[in-house]
N, CA, C and O of each residue as an XYZ file, in Angstrom:
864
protein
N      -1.069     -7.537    -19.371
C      -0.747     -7.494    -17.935
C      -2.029     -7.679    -17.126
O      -3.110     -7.292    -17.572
N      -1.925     -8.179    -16.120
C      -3.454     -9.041    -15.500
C      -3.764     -7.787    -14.397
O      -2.865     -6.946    -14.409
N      -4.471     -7.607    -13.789
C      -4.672     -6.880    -12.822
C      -4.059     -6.768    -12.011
O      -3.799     -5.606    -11.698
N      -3.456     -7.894    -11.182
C      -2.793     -8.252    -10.038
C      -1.870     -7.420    -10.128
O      -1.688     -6.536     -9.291
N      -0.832     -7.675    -11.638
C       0.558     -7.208    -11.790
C      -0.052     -5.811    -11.856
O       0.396     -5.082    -10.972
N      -0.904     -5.263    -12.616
C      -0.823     -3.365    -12.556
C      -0.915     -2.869    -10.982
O      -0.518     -1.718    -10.805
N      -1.353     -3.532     -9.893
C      -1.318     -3.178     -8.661
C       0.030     -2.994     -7.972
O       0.578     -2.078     -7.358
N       0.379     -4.408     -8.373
C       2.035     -4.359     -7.814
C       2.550     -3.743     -8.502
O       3.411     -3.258     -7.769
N       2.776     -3.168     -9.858
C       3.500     -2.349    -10.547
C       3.085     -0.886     -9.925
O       3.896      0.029     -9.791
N       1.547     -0.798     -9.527
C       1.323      0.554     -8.818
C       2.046      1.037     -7.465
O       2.469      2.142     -7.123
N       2.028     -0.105     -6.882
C       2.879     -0.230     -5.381
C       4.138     -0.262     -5.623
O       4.514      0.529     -4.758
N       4.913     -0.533     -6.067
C       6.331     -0.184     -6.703
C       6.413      0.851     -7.297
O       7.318      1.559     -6.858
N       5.970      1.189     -7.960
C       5.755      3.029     -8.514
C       5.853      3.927     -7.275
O       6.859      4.613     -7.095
N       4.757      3.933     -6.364
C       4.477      4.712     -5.379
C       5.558      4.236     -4.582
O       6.202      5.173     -4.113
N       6.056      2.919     -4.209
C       7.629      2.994     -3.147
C       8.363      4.085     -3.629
O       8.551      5.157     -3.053
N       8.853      3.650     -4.974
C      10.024      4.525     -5.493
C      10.007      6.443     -5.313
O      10.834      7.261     -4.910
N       8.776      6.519     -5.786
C       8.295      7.888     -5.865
C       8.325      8.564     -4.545
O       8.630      9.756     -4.502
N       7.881      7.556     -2.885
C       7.611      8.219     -1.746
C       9.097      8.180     -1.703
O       9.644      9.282     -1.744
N       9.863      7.121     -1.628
C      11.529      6.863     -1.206
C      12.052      8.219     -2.056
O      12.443      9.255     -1.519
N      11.991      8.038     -3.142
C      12.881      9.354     -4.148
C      12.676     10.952     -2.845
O      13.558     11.633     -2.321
N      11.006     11.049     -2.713
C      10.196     12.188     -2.024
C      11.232     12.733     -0.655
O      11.716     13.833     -0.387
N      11.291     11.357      0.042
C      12.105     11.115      1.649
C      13.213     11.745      1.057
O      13.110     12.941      0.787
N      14.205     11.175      0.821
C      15.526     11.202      0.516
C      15.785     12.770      0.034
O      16.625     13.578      0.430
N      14.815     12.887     -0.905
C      15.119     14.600     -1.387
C      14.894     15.604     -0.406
O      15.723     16.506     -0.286
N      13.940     15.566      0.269
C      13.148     15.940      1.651
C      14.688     16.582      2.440
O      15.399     17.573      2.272
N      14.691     15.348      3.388
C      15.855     14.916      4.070
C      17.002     15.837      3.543
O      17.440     16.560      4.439
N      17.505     15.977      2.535
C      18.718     16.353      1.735
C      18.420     17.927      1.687
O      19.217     18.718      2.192
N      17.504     18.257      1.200
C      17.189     19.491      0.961
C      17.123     20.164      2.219
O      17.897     21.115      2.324
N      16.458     19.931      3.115
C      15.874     20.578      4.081
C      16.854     20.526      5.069
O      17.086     21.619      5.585
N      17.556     19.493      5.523
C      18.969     19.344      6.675
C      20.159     19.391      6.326
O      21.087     19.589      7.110
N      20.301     19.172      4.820
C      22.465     18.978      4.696
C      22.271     20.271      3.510
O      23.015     21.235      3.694
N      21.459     20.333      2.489
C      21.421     21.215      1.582
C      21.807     23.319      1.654
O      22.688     24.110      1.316
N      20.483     23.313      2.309
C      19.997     24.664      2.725
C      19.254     24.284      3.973
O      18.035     24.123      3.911
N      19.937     24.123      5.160
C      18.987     23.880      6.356
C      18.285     25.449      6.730
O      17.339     25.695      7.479
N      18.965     26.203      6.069
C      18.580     28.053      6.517
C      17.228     28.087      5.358
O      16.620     29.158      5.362
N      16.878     27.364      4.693
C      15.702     27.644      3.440
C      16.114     29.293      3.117
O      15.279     30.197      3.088
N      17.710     29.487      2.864
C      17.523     30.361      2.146
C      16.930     30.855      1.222
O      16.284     31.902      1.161
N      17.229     29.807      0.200
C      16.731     29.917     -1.265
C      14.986     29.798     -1.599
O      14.360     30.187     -2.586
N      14.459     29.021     -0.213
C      12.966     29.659     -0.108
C      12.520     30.712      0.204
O      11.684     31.306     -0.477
N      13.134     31.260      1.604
C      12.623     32.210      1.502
C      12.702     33.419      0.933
O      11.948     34.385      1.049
N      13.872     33.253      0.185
C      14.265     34.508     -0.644
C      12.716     34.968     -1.631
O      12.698     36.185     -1.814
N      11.678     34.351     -2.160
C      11.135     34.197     -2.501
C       9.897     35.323     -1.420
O       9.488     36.399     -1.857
N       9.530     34.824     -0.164
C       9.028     34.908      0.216
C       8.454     36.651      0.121
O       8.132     36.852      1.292
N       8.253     37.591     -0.430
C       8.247     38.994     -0.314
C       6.837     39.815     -0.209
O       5.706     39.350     -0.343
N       7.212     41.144      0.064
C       6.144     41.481      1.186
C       5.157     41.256      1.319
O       4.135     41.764      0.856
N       5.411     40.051      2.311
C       4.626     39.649      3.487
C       4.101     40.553      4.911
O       4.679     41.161      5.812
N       2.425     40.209      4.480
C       1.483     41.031      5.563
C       2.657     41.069      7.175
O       2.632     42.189      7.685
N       3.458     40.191      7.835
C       3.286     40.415      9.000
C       5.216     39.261      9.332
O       5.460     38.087      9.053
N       5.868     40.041      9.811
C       6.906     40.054     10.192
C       7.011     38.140     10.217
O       6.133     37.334     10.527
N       8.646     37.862      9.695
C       8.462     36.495      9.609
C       9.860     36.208     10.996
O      10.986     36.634     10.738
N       9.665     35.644     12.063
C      10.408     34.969     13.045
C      11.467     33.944     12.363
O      11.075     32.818     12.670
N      12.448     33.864     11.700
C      13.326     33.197     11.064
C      13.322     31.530     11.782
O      12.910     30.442     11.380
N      14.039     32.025     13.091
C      13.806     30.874     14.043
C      12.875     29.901     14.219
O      12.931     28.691     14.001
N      12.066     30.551     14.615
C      10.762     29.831     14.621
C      10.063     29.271     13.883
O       9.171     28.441     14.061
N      10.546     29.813     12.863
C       9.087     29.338     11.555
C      10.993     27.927     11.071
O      10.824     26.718     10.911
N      11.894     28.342     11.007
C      12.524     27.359     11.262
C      12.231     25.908     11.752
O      11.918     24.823     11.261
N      12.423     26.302     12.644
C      11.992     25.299     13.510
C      10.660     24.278     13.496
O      10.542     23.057     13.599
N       9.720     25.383     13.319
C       8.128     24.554     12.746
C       8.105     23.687     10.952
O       7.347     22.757     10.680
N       9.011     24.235     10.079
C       9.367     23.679      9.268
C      10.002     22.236      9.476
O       9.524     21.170      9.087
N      11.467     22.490     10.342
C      11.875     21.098     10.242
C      10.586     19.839     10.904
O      10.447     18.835     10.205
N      10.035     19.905     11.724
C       9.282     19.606     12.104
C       8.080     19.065     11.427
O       7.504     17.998     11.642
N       7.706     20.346     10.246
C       6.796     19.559      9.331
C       7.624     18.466      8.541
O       7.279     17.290      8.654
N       8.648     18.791      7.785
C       9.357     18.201      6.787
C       9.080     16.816      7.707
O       8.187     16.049      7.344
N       9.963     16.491      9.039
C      10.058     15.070     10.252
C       8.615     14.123      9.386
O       8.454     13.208      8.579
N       7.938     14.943     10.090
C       6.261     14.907     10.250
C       6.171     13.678      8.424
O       6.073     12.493      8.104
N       6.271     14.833      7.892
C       5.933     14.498      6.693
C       6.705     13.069      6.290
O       5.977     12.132      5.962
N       7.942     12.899      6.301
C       8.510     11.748      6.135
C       8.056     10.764      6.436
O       8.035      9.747      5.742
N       7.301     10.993      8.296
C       7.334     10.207      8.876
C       5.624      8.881      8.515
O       5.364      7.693      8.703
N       4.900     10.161      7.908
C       3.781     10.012      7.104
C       4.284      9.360      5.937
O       3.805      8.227      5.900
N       5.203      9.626      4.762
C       4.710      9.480      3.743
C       5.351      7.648      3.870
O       4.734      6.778      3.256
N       6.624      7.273      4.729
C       7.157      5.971      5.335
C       5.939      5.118      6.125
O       5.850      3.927      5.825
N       5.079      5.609      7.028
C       4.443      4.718      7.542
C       3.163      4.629      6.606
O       2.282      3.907      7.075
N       2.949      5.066      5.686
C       1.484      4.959      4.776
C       2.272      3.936      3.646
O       1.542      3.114      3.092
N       3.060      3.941      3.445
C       4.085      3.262      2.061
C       3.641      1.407      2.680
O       3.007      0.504      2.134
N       4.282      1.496      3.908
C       4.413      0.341      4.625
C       3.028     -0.234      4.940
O       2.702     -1.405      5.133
N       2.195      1.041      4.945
C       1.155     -0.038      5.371
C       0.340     -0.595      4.040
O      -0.389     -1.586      4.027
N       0.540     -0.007      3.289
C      -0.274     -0.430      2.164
C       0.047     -1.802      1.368
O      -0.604     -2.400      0.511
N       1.501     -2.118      2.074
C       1.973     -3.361      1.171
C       0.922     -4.796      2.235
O       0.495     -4.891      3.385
N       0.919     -5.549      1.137
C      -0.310     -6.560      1.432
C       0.130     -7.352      2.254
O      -0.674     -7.625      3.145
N       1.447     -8.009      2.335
C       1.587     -9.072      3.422
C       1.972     -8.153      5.043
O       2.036     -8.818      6.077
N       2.179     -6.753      5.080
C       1.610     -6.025      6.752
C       0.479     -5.940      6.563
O       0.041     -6.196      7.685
N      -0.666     -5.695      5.719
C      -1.554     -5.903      6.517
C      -2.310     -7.140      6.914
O      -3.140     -7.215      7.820
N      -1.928     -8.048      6.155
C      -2.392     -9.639      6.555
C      -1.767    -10.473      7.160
O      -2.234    -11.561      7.497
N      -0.385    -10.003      7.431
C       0.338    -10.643      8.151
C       0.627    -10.305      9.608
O       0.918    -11.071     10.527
N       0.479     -8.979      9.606
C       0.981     -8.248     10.687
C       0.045     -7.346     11.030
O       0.145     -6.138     10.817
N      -0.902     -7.906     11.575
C      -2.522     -6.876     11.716
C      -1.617     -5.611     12.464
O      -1.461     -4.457     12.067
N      -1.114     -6.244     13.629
C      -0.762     -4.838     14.783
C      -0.222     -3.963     14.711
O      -0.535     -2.863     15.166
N       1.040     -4.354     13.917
C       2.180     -3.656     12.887
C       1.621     -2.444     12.438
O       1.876     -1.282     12.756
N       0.606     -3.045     11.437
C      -0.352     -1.832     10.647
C      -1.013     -1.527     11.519
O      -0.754     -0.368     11.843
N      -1.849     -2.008     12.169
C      -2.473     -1.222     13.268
C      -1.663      0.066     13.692
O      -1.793      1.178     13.180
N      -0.607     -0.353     14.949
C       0.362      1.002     14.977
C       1.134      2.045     14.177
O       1.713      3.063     14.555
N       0.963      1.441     12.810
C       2.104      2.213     12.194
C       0.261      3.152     11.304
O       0.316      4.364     11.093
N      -0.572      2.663     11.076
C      -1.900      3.512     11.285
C      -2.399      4.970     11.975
O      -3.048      5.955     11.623
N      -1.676      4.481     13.204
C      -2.002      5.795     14.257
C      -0.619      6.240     14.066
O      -0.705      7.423     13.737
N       0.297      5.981     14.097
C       0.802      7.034     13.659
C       1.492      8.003     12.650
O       2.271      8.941     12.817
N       0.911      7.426     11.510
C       0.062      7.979     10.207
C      -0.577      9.541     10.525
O      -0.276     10.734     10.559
N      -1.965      8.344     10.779
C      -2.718      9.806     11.776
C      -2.354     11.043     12.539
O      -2.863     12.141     12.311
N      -1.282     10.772     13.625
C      -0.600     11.505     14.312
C       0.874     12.244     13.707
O       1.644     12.746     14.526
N       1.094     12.261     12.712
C       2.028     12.504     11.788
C       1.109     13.679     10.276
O       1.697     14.664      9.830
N       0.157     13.395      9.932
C      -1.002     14.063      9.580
C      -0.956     15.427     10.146
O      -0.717     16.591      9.824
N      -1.364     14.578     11.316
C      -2.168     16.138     12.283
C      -0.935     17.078     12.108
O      -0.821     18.170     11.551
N       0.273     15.989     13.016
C       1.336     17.462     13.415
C       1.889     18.363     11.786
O       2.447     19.454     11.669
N       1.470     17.414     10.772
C       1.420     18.186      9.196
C       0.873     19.563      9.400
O       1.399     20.666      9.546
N      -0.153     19.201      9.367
C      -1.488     20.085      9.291
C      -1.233     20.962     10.321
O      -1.798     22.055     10.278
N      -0.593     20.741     11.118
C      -0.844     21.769     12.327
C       0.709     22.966     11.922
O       0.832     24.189     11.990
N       1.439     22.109     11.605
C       2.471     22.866     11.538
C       2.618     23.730     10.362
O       3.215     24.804     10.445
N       1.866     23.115      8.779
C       1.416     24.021      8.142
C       0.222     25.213      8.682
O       0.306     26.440      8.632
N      -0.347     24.771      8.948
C      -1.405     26.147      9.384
C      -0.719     27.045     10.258
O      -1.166     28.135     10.616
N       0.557     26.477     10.645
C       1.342     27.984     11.219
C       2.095     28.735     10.223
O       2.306     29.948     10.234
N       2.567     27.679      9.157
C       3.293     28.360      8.226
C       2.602     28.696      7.224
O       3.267     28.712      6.187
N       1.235     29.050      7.076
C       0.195     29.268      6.018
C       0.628     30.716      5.510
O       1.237     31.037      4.489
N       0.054     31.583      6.683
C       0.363     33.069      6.657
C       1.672     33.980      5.997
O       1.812     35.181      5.763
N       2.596     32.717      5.814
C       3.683     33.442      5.593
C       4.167     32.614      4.025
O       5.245     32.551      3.433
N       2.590     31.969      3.693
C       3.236     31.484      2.355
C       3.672     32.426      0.918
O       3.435     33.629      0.812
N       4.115     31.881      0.241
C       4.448     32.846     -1.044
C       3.194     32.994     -2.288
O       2.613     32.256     -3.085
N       3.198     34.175     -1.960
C       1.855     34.457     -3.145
C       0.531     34.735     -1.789
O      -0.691     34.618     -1.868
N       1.464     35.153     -0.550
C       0.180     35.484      0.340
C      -1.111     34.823      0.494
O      -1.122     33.641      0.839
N      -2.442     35.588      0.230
C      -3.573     34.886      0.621
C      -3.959     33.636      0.074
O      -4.185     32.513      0.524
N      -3.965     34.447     -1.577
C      -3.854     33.747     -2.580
C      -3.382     31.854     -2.374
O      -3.798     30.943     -3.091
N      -2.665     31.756     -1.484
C      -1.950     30.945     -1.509
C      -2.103     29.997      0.090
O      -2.362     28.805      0.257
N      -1.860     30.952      0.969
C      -2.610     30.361      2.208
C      -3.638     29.422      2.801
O      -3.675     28.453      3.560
N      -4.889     30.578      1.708
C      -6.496     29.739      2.124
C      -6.225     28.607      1.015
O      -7.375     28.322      0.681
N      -5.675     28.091      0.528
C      -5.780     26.594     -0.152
C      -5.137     25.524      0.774
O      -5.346     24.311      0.793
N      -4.293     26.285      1.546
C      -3.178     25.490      2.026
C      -4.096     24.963      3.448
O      -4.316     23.781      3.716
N      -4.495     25.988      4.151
C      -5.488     25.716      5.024
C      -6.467     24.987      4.797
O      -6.893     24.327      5.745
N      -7.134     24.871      3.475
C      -7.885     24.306      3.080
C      -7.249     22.696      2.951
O      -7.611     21.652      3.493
N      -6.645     22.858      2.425
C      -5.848     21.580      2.610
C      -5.691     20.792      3.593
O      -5.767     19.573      3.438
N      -5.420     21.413      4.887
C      -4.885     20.638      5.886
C      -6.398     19.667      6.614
O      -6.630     18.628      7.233
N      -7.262     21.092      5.899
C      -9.107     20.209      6.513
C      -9.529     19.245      5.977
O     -10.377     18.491      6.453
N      -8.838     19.111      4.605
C      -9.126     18.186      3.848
C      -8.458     16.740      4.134
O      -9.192     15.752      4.090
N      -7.016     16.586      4.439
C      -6.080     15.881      4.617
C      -6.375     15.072      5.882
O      -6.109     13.870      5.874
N      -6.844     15.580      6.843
C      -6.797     15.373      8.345
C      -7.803     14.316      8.117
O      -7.734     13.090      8.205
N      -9.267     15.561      7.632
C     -10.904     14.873      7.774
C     -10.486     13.301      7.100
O     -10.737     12.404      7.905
N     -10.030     12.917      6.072
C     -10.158     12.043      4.716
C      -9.459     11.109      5.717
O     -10.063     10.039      5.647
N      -8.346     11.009      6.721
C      -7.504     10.210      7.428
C      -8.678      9.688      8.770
O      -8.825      8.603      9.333
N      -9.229     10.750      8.896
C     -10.106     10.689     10.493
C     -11.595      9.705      9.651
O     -12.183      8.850     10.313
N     -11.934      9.954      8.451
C     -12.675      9.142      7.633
C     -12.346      7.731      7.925
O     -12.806      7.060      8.849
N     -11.565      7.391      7.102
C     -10.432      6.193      7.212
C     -10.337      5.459      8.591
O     -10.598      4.258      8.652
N     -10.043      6.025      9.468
C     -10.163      5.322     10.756
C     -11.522      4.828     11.221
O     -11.778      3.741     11.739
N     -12.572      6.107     10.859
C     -14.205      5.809     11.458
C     -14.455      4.523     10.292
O     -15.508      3.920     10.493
N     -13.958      4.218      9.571
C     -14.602      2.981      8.854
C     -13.701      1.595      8.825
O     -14.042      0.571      8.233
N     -12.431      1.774      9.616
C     -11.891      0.707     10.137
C     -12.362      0.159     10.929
O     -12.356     -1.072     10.934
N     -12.937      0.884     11.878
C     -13.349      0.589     13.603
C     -14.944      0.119     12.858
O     -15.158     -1.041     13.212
N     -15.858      0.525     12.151
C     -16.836     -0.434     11.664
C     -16.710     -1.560     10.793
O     -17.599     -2.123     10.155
N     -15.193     -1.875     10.864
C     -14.858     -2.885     10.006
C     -15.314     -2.928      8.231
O     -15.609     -3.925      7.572
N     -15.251     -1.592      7.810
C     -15.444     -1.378      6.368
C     -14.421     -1.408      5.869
O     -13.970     -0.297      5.595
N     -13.661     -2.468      5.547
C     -12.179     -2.679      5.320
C     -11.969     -2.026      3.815
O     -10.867     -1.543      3.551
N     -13.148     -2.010      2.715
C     -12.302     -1.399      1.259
C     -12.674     -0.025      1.352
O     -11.973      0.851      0.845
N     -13.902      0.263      2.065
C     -13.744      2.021      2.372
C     -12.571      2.639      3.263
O     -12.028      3.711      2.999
N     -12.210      1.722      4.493
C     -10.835      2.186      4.714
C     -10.097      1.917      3.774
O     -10.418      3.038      3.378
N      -9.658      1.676      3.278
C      -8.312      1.165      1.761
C      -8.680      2.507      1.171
O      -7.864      3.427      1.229
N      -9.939      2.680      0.568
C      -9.864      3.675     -0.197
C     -10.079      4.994      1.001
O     -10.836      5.731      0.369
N      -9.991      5.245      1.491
C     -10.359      6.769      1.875
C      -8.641      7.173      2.788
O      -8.172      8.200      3.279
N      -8.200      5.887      2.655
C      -6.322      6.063      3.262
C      -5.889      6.149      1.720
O      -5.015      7.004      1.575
N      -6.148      5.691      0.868
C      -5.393      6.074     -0.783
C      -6.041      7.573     -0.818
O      -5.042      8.274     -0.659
N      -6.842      8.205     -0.904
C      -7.095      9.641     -1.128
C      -6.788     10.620     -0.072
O      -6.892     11.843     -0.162
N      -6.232      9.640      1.360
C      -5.613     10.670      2.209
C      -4.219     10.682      1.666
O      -3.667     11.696      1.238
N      -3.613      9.326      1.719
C      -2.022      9.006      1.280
C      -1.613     10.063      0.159
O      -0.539     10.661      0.232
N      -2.622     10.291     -1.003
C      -2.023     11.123     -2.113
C      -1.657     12.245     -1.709
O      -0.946     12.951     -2.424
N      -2.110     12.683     -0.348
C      -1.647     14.300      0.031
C      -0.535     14.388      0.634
O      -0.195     15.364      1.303
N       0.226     13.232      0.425
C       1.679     12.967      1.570
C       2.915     13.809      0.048
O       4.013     14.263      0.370
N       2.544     13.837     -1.103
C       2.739     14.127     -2.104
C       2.805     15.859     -3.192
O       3.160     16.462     -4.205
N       1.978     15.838     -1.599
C       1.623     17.753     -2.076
C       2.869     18.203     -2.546
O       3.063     18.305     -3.757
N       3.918     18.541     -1.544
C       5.170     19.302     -2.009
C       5.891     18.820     -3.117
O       6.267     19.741     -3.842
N       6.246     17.592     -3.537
C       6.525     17.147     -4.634
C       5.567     17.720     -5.699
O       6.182     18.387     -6.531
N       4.181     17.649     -5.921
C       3.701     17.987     -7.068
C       3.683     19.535     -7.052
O       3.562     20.116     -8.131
N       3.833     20.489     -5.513
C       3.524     21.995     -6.116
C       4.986     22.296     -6.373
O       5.026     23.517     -6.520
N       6.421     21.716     -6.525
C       7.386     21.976     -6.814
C       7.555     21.555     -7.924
O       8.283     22.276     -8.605
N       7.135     20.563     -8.464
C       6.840     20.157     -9.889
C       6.483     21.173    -11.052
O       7.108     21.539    -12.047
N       5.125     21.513    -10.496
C       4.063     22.455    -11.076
C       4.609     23.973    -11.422
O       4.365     24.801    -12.299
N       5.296     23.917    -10.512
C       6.233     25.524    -10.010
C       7.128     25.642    -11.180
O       7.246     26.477    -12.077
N       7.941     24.120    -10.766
C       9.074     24.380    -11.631
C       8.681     24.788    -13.330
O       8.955     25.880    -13.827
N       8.102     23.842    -13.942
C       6.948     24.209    -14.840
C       6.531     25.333    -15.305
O       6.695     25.557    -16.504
N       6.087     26.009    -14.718
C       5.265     27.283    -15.264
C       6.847     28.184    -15.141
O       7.349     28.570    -16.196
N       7.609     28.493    -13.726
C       8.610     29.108    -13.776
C       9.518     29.392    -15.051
O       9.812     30.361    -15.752
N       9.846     27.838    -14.968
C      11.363     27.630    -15.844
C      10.888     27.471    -17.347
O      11.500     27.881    -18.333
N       9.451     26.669    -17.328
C       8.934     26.180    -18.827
C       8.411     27.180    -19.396
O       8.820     27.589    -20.483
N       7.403     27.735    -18.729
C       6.510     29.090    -19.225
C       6.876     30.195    -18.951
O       6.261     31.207    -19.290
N       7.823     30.188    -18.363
C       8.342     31.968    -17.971
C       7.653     32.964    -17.222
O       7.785     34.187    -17.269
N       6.756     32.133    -16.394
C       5.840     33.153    -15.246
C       6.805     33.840    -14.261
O       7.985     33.489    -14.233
N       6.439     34.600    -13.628
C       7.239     34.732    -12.433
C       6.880     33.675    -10.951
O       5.914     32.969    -10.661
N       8.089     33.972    -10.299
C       7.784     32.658     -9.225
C       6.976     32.748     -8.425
O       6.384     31.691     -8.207
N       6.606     33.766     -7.736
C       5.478     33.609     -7.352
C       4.183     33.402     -7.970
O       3.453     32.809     -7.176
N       3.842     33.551     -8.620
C       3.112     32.836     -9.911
C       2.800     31.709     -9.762
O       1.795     31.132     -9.346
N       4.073     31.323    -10.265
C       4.184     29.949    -10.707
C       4.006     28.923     -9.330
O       3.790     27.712     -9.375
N       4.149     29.703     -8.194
C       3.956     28.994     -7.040
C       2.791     28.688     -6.441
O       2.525     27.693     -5.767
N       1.951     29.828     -6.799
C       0.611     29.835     -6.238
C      -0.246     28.636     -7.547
O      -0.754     27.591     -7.142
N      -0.269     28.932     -8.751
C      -0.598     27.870     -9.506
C       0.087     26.229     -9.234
O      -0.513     25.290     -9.756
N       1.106     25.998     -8.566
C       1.642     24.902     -8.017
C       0.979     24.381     -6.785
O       0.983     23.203     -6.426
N       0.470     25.277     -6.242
C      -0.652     24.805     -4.507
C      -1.945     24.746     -5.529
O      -2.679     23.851     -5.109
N      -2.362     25.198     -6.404
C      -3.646     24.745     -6.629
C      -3.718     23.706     -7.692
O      -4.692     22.958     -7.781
N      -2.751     23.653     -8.460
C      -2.981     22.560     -9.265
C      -2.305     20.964     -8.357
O      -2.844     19.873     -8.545
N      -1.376     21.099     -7.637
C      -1.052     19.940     -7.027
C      -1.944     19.598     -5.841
O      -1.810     18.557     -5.199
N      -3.298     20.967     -5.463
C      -4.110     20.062     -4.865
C      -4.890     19.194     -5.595
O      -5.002     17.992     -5.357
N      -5.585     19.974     -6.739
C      -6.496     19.146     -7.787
C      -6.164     17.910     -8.119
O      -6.910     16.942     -7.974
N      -4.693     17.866     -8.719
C      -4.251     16.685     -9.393
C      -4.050     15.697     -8.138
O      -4.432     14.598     -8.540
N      -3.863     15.647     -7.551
C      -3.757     14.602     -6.098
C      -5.145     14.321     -5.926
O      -5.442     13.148     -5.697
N      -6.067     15.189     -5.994
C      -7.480     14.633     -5.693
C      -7.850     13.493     -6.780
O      -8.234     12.335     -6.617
N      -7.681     13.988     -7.550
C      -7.876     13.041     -8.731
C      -7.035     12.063     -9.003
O      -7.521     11.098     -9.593
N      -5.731     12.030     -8.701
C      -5.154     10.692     -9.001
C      -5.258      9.938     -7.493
O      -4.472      9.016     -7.275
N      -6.192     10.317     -6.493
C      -6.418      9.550     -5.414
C      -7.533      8.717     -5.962
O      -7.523      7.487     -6.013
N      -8.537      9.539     -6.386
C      -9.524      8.892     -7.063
C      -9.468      7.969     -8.085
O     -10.292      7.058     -8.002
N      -8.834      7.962     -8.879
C      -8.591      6.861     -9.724
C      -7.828      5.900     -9.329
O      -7.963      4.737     -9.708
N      -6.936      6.308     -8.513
C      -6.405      5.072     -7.679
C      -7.283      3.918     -7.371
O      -7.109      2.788     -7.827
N      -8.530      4.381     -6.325
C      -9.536      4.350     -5.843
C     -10.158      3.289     -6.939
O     -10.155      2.078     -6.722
N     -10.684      3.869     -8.123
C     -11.495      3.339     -8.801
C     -10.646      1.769     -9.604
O     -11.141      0.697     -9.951
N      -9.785      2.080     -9.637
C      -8.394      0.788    -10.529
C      -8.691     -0.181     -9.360
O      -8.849     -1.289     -9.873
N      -8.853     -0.267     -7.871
C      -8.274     -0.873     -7.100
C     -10.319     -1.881     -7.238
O     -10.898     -2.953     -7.413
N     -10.442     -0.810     -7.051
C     -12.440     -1.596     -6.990
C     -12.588     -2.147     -8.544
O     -13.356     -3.099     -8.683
N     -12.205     -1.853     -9.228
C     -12.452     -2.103    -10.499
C     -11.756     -3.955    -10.429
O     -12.235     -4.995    -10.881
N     -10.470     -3.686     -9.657
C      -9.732     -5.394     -9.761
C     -10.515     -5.968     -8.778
O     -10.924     -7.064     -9.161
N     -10.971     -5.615     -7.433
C     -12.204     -6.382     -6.569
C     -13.047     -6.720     -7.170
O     -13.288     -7.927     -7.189
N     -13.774     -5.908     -7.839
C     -15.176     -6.352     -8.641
C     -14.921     -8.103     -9.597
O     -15.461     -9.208     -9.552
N     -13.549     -7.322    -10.545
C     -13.235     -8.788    -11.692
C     -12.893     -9.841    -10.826
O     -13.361    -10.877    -11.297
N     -11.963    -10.164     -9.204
C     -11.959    -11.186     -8.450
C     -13.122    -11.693     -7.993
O     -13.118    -12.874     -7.644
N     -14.323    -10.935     -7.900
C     -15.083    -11.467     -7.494
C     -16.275    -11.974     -8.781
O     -17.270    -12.632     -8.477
């Protein structure tokens, strides 16, 4: 298989995987359990009174958010928007960015009240500094016209559109496979699905320079 094709086979991988992500998203969160019963049942004593409503509400909002991220990063990465349709990607870029933030913002409200407490929080927070900066990266090297450092520093932001899929993964895993308890198994799911996203951003990263280098 030549290079070309492992790219497009990579970009077809990642459609399917963000589309599968949406759709479950969507399902889970609005027709399923729109009450996140079955999350928060989980949730137990917690430092500081949880507003049902509200944190409601800031949820659906992230989930929006998140879709709306993991759809406009999918789209932009395919090759004929960005060579065909500079503006397209241009806009659907910012609001990437702006889909990010309201991530990040709306998690850092729902940090405090994550499962497995602190433990579990300061990664998540940590996260959102990480996610934002790596996107706000990405832009400062568009606007200097560093077109493969933007490519790559939007592939190591893009992998974080992915978080909840891999710490529900991870969860499920240790839960159901290893017999931890769930909170456990949850807090090892925020730290290993940050790691592993860092790293399969990075190798992303490196596959993609690795086929630049042999074209050239």
């Amino acid at each position: 298989m030549t290079t070309l094709s492992k790219t497009k086979l990579l970009y077809w991988c990642m459609l399917a995987i963000a589309a599968g992500f949406m759709l479950n998203a969507i399902y889970a969160n609005f027709v399923h359990d729109p009450q996140a019963e079955r999350f928060l049942s989980h949730k137990i004593d917690l430092k500081r009174p949880l507003d049902k409503p509200a944190w409601l509400n800031v949820m659906y909002i992230h989930v929006g958010f998140a879709c709306v991220a993991t759809a406009a990063g999918a789209v932009n990465f395919a090759a004929k928007v960005r060579n065909r349709f500079r503006k397209l990607h241009r806009q659907l870029g910012y609001v990437y960015f702006v889909s990010v933030f309201a991530v990040a913002l709306t998690s850092g409200y729902m940090a405090p009240y994550a499962t497995g407490g602190k433990l579990t929080s300061v990664p998540f927070n940590l996260l959102n500094i990480i996610w934002v900066a790596f996107t706000v990266i990405s832009i400062m090297k568009i606007r200097k016209k560093q077109l493969i450092a933007h490519r790559d520093w939007m592939v190591r932001s893009y992998a974080f559109c992915f978080t909840n899929l891999g710490i529900h993964l991870i969860t499920k895993i240790a839960h159901q496979g290893a017999g931890l308890d769930y909170t456990r198994s949850y807090s090892i799911g925020v730290y290993g699905a940050i790691a592993l996203l860092l790293l399969a951003g990075e190798l992303v990263v490196r596959m993609l320079n690795r086929k630049g280098a042999a074209a050239r």
